[in-house]
NUMIFI-182564 format. One record per residue (C-alpha): x, y, z; residue in one letter. Coordinates in nm, 2 decimals. Example, Ala and Ser with C-alpha at 12.3 -4.5 7.8 and 13.67 -1.06 7.14 Angstrom:
residues 2
- 1.23, -0.45, 0.78, A
- 1.37, -0.11, 0.71, S
end
This chain:
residues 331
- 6.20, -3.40, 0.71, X
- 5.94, -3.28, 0.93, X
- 5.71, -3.59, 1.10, X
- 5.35, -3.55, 1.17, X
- 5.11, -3.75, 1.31, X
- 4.81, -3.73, 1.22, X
- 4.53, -3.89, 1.49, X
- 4.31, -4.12, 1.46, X
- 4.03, -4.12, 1.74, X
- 3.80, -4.44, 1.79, X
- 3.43, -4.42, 1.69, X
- 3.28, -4.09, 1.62, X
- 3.57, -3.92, 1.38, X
- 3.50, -3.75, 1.10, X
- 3.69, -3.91, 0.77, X
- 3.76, -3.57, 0.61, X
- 3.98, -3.42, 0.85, X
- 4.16, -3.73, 0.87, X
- 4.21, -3.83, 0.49, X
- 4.22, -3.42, 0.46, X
- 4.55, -3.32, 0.63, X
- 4.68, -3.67, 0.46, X
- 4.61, -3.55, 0.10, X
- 4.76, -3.21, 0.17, X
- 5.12, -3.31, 0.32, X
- 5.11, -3.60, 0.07, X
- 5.07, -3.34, -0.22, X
- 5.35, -3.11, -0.06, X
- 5.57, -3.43, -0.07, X
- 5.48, -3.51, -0.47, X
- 5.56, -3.12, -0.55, X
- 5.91, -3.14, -0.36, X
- 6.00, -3.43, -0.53, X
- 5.84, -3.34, -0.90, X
- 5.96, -2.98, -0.88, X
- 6.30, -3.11, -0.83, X
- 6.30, -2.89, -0.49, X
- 6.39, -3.23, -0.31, X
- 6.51, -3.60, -0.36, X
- 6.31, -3.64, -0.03, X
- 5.95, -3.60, 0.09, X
- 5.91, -3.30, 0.32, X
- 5.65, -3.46, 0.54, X
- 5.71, -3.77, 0.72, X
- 5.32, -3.87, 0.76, X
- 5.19, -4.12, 1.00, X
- 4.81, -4.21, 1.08, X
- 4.86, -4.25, 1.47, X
- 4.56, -4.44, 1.65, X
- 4.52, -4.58, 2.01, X
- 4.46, -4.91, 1.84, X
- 4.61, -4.99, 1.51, X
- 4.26, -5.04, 1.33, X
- 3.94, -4.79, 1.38, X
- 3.64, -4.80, 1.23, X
- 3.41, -4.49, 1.16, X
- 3.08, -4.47, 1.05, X
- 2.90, -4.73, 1.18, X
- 3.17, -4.95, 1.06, X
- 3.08, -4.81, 0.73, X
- 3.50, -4.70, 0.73, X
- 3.79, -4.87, 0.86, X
- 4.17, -4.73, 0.90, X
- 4.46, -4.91, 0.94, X
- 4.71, -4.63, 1.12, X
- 5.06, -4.72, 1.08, X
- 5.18, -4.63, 1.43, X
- 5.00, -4.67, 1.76, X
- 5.07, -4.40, 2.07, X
- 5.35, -4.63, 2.23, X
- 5.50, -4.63, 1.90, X
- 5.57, -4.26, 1.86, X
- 5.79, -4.17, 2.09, X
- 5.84, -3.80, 1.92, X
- 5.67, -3.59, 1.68, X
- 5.72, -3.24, 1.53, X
- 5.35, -3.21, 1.46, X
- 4.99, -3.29, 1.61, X
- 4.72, -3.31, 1.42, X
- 4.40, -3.33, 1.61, X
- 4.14, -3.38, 1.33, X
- 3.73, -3.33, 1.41, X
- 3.48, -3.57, 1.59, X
- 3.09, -3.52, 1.52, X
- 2.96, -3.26, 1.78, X
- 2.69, -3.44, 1.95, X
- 2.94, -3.72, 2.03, X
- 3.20, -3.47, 2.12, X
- 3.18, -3.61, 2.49, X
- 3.16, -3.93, 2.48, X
- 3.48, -3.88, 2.22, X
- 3.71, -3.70, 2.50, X
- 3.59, -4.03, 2.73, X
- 3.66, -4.28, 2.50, X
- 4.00, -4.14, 2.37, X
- 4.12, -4.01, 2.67, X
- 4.46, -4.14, 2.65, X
- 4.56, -3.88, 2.33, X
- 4.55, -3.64, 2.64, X
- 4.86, -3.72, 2.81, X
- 5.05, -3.77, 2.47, X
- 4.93, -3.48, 2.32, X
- 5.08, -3.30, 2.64, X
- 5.39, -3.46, 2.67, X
- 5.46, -3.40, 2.26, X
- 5.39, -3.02, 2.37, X
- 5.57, -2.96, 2.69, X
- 5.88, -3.22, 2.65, X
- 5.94, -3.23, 2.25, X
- 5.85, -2.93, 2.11, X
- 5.59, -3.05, 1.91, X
- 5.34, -2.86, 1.77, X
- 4.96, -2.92, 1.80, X
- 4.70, -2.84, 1.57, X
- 4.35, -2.86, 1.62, X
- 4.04, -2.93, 1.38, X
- 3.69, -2.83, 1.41, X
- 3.57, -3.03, 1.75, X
- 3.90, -3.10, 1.81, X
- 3.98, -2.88, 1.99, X
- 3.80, -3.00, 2.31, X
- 4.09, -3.25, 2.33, X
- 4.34, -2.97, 2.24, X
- 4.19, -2.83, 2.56, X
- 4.16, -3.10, 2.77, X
- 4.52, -3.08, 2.79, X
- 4.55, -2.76, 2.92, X
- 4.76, -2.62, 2.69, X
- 4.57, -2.34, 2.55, X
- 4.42, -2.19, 2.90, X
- 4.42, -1.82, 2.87, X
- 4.48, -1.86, 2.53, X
- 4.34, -1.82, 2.18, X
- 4.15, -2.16, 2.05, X
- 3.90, -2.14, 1.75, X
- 3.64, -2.45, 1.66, X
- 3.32, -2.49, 1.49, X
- 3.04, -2.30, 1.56, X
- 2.78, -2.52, 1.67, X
- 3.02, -2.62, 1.95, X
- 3.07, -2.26, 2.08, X
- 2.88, -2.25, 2.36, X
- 2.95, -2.60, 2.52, X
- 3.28, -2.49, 2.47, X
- 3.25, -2.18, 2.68, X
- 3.09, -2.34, 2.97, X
- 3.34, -2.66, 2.99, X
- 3.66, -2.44, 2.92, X
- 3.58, -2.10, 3.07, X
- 3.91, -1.98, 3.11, X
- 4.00, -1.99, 2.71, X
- 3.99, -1.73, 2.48, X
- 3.75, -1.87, 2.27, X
- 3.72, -1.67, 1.89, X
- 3.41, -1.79, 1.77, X
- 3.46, -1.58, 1.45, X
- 3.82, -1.72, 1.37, X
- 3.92, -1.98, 1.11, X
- 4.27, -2.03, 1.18, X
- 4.41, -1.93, 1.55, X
- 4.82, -1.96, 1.64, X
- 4.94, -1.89, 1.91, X
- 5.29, -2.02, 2.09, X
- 5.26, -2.37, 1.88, X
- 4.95, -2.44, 1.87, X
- 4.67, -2.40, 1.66, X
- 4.31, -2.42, 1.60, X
- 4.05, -2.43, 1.29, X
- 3.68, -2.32, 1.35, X
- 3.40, -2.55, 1.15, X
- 3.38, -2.81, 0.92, X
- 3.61, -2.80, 0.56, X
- 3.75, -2.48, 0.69, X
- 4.07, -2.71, 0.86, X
- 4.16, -2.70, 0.51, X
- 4.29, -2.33, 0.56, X
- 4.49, -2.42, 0.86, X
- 4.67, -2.69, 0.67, X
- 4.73, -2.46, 0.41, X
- 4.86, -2.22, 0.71, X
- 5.06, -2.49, 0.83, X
- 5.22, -2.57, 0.45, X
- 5.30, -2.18, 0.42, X
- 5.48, -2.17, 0.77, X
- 5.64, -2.46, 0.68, X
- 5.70, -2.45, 0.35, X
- 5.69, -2.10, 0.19, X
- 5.40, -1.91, -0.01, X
- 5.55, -2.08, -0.32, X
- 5.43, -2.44, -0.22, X
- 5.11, -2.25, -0.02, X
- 5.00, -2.12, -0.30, X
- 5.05, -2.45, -0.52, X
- 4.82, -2.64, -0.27, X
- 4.59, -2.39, -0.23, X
- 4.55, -2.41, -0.61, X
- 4.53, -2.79, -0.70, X
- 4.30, -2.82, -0.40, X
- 4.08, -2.55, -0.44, X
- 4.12, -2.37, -0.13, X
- 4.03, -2.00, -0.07, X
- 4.34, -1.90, 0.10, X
- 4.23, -1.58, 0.25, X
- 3.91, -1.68, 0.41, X
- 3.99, -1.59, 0.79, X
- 3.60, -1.58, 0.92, X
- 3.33, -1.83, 0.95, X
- 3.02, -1.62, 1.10, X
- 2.87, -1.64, 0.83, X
- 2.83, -1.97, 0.81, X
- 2.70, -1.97, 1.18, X
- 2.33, -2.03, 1.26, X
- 2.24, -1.87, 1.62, X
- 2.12, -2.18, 1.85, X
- 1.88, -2.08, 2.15, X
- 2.08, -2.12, 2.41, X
- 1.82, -2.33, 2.65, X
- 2.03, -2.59, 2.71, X
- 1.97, -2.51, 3.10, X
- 1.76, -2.53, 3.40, X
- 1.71, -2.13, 3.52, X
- 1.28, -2.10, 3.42, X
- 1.32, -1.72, 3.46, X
- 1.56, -1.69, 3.20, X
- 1.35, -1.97, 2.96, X
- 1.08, -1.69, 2.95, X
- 1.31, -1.44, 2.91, X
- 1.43, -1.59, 2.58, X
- 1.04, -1.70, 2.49, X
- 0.99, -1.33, 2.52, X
- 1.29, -1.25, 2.32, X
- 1.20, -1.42, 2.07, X
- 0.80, -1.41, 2.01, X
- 0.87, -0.99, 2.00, X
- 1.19, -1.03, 1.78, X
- 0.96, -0.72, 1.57, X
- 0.95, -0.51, 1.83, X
- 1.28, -0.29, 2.05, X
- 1.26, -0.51, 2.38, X
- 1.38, -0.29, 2.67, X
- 1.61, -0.50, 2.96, X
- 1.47, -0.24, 3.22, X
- 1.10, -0.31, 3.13, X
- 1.21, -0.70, 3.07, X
- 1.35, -0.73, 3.41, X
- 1.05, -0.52, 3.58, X
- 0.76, -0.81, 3.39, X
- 1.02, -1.07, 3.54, X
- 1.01, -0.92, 3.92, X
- 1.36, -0.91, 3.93, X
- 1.62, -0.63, 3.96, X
- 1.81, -0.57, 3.58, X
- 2.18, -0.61, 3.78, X
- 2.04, -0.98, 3.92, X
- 1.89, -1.07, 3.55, X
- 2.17, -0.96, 3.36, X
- 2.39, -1.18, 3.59, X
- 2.16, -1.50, 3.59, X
- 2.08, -1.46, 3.22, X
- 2.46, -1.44, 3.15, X
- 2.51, -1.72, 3.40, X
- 2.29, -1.95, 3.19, X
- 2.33, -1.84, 2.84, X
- 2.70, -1.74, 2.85, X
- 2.52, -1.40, 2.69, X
- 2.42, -1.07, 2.84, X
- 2.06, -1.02, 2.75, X
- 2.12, -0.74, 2.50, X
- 2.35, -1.00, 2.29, X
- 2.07, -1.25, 2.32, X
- 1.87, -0.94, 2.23, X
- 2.08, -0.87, 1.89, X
- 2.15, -1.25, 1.80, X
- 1.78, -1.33, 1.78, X
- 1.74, -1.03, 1.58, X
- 2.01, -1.06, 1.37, X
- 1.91, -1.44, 1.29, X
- 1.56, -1.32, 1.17, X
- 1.73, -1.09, 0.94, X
- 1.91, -1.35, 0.82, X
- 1.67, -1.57, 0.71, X
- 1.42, -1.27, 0.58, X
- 1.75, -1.21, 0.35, X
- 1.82, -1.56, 0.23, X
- 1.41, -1.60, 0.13, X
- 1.29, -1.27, 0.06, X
- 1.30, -1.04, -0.18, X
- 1.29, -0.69, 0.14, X
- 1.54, -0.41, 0.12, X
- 1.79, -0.42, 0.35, X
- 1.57, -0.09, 0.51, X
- 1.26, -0.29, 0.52, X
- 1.47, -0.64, 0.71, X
- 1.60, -0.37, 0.91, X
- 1.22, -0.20, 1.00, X
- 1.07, -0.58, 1.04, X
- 1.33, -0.65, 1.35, X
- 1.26, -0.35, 1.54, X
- 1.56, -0.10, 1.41, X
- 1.55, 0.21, 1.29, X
- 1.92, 0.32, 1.26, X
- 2.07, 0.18, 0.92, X
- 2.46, 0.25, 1.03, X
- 2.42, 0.06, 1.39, X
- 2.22, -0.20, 1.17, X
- 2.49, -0.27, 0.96, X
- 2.78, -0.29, 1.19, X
- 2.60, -0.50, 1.42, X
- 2.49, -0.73, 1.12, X
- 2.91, -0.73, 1.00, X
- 2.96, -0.77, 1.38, X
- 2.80, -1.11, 1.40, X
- 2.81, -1.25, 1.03, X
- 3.13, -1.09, 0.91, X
- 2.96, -0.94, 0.64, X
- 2.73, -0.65, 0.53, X
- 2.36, -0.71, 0.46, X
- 2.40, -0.65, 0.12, X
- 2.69, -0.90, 0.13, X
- 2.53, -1.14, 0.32, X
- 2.19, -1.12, 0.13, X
- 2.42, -1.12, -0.25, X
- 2.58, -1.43, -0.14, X
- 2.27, -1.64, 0.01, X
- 1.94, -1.55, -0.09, X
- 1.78, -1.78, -0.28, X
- 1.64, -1.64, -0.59, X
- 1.98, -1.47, -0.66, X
- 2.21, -1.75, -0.62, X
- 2.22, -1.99, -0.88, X
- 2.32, -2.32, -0.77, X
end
């Protein structure tokens, strides 16, 4: 029997990715037992909180966990489930003593640790993944960068592992890692089971599509604030980083390094990500060829277009513009 625990942070959790993981093992433990593969559960699941009770929501949501931290003196597996982003901080503050456990499960038991969504910023609080791969949901990406620098973040990834430890990019998508987890664990017999009665796409493995490019401005460097303004109000246009740098009255090696400094992107990126968000949304609510989206943001070159669209969604145009635009999806 394999015991997991499952936590439960105070105030800003999300519900899903705690019930989630819950529903999941619980399910592995019915087929075991129904299939006649066991007499006993596989997963020995507790809801493991700094405080026995926790209320979410607003109080909207309360959870009675059945073991507090002093209680569990050794687990085989960590689940670190997702906190809502713009809280993310004041989350790693309030729950800061899941830190120290979460280390000691590691390091002295053997444990492993899995991370979910926004999780992972207390997965790397603990210094365990340093130098590392570590995946979480988009829209935390670049906070992530600038607090934990010397992580390998994979902003593209749904399911990272990596020496015992593993990480889920954004949202619902913690749903494949648990499935990852059951066919580790379990075998793809079981996987695939789960991955049937829950509905889960087993092979989906990246979420750029799902990303939506935020502007970066989040900081206090004016010369790079115009540079983005100009970015962005000539999206149409090819924007040269020598000419850019000359309007600027800087030298391109100094405003390649500030712009990087501040953005955690060179400018070109910042270049091809503002880009490649306007064709985006041209593709979800237009009806343009993929040559004329292409034309509108300045590029000329239908093979570099393409790659560099699959390089940041994960999918062609056509793909992308198939799966999301408007008058051709029926929902």
């Amino acid at each position: 029997m394999k015991h997991v625990s499952i936590l439960v942070p105070k105030a800003n959790a999300i519900l899903s990715s705690i019930v989630g993981p819950y529903k999941v093992f619980k399910s592995v433990n019915d087929y075991y037992i129904q299939s006649g593969k066991s007499k006993q559960p596989f997963f020995d699941i507790h809801l493991v909180g700094i405080d026995k009770e926790t209320t979410l929501y607003d109080g909207a949501f309360s959870i009675h966990c059945n073991a507090t931290l002093n209680d569990i003196h050794k687990t085989d597996l960590v689940i670190i489930p997702a906190v809502i982003p713009q809280y993310v901080l004041n989350e790693l503050e309030v729950n800061a003593d899941f830190v120290p456990w979460i280390k000691q499960q590691y390091l002295i038991h053997n444990a492993e640790i899995a991370s979910l969504c926004m999780g992972a910023f207390f997965l790397a609080e603990t210094g365990l993944v340093d130098h590392k791969q570590c995946a979480t949901h988009w829209a935390g990406i670049d906070l992530f960068k600038q607090r934990y620098p010397h992580i390998n973040i994979k902003p593209e990834k749904i399911v990272t592992d990596e020496d015992g430890i593993y990480s889920s990019g954004g949202a619902y998508s913690f749903l494949n890692l648990i499935i990852h987890l059951v066919y580790k664990y379990c075998g793809p017999e079981v996987a695939i089971y789960i991955s049937k009665m829950f509905e889960i796409d087993i092979d989906r493995d990246n979420q750029n599509q799902f990303a939506i490019f935020k502007n970066q401005k989040e900081h206090a460097d004016d010369l790079v604030q115009k540079a983005q303004q100009h970015i962005e109000q000539h999206v149409t246009e090819k924007i040269s980083i020598d000419a850019l740098s000359k309007q600027l009255a800087i030298s391109r090696r100094n405003f390649i390094r500030r712009f990087k400094k501040a953005t955690g992107n060179t400018p070109l990126e910042y270049i091809q990500r503002v880009k490649i968000e306007a064709a985006k949304n041209t593709l979800e609510s237009s009806q343009q060829t993929i040559n004329e989206v292409m034309f509108s943001i300045g590029y000329s070159d239908v093979k570099a277009f393409r790659a560099l669209f699959k390089r940041y969604t994960g999918l062609t145009p056509v793909a992308y513009k198939n799966k999301y635009n408007r008058e051709l999806v029926n929902f």
